[in-house]
C-alpha positions as CSV (number, residue, x, y, z in Angstrom):
1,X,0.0,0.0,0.0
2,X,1.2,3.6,-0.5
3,X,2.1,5.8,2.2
4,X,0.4,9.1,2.0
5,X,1.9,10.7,4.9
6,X,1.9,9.8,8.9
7,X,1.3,11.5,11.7
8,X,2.8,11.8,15.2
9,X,1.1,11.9,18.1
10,X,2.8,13.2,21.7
11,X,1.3,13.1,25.2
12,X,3.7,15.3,27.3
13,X,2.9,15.5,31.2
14,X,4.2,17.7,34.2
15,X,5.3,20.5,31.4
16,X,5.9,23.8,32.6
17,X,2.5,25.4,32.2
18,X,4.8,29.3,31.5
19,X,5.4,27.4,28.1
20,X,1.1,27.5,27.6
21,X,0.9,31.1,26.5
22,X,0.1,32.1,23.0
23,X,3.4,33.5,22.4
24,X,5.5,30.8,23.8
25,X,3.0,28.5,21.4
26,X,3.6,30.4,17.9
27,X,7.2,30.4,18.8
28,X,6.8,26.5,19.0
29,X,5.6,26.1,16.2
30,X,7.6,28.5,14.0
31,X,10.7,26.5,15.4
32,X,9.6,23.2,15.3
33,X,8.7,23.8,11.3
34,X,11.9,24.7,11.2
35,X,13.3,21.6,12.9
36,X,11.2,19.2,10.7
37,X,11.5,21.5,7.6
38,X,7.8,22.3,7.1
39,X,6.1,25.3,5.8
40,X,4.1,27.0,8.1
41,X,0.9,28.9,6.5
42,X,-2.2,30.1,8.9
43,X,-2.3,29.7,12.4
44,X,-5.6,29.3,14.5
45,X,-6.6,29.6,18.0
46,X,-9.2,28.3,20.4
47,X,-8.9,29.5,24.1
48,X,-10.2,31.8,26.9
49,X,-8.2,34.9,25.3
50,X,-10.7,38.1,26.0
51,X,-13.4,36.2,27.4
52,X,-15.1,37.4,30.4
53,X,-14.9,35.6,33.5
54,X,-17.7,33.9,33.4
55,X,-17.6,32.4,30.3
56,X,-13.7,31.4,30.7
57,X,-13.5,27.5,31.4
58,X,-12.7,26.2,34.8
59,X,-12.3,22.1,34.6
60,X,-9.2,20.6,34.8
61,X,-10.0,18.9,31.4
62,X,-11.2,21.8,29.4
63,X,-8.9,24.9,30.7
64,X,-6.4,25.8,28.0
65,X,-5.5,26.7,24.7
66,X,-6.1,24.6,21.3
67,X,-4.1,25.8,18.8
68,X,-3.7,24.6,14.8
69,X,-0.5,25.7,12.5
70,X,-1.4,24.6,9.1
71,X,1.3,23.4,7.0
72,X,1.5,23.8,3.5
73,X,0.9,19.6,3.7
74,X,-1.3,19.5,6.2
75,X,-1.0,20.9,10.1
76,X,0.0,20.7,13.8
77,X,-2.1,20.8,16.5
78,X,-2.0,21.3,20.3
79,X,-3.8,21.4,23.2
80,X,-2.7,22.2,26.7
81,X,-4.4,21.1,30.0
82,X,-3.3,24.4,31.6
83,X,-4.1,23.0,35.5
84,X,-3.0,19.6,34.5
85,X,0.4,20.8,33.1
86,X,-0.1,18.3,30.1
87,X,0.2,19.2,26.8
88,X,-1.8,16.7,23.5
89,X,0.3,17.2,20.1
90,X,-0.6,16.1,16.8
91,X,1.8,16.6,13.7
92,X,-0.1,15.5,10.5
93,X,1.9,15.7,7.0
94,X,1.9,14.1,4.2
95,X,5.6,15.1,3.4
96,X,8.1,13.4,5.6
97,X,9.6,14.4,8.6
98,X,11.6,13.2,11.3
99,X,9.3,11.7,14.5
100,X,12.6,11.9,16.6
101,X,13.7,15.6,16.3
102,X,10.0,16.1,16.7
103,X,9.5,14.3,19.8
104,X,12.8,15.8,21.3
105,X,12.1,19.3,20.5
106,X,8.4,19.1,22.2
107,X,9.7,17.2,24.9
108,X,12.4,20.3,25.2
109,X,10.4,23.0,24.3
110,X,7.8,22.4,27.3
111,X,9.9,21.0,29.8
112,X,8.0,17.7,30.2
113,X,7.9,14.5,29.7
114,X,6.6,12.0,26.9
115,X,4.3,9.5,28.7
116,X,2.7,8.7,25.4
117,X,3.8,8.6,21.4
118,X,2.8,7.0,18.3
119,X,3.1,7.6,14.7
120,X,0.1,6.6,12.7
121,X,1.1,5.7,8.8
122,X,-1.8,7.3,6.6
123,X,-2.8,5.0,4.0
């Protein structure tokens, strides 16, 4: 069967939660392109940014910020568990990249550790 791209998914625990803001995040992500050598086109965000109080979210589960980078072959996602100090990444492309400078630069970049990785081949 033919390959028509992968993608990586990262479960990073006990991050430091300074690393969840949006500009710590876009720098992310305009350095991790540049790790993996992917183009980086519009940027997206999903969070509490300007929201009034009471309609900001309060669980464990749900306080955060999503955030997609779309790549000229597809796009990165994130979400951080703000109170949980986890962070959910997924890199989707279907041009290749390297899984390992991935991993390491996510796991370096938020100052946590990996409990959970797989790559998915997309077929």
């Amino acid at each position: 069967m033919t390959s028509y791209g992968k993608e990586l998914i990262i479960d990073l625990h006990n991050c430091d939660s300074s690393t969840f803001t949006r500009k710590s995040i876009r720098k992310y992500f305009k350095l991790l392109c540049e790790q993996i050598n992917m183009e980086p086109e519009k940027l997206c965000w999903w969070d509490d940014f300007g929201l009034e109080p009471e309609f900001q979210q309060t669980e464990a589960h749900t306080k955060g910020t999503t955030a997609v980078q779309f790549i000229l072959t597809s796009n990165i996602t994130i979400h951080t568990l703000d109170l949980l100090k986890n962070v959910y990444i997924n890199i989707f492309s279907c041009k290749e990249f390297d899984a390992d400078i991935a991993l390491k630069f996510s796991e370096d970049w938020f100052k946590g550790t990996i409990v959970n990785s797989q790559i998915i081949e997309r077929i």
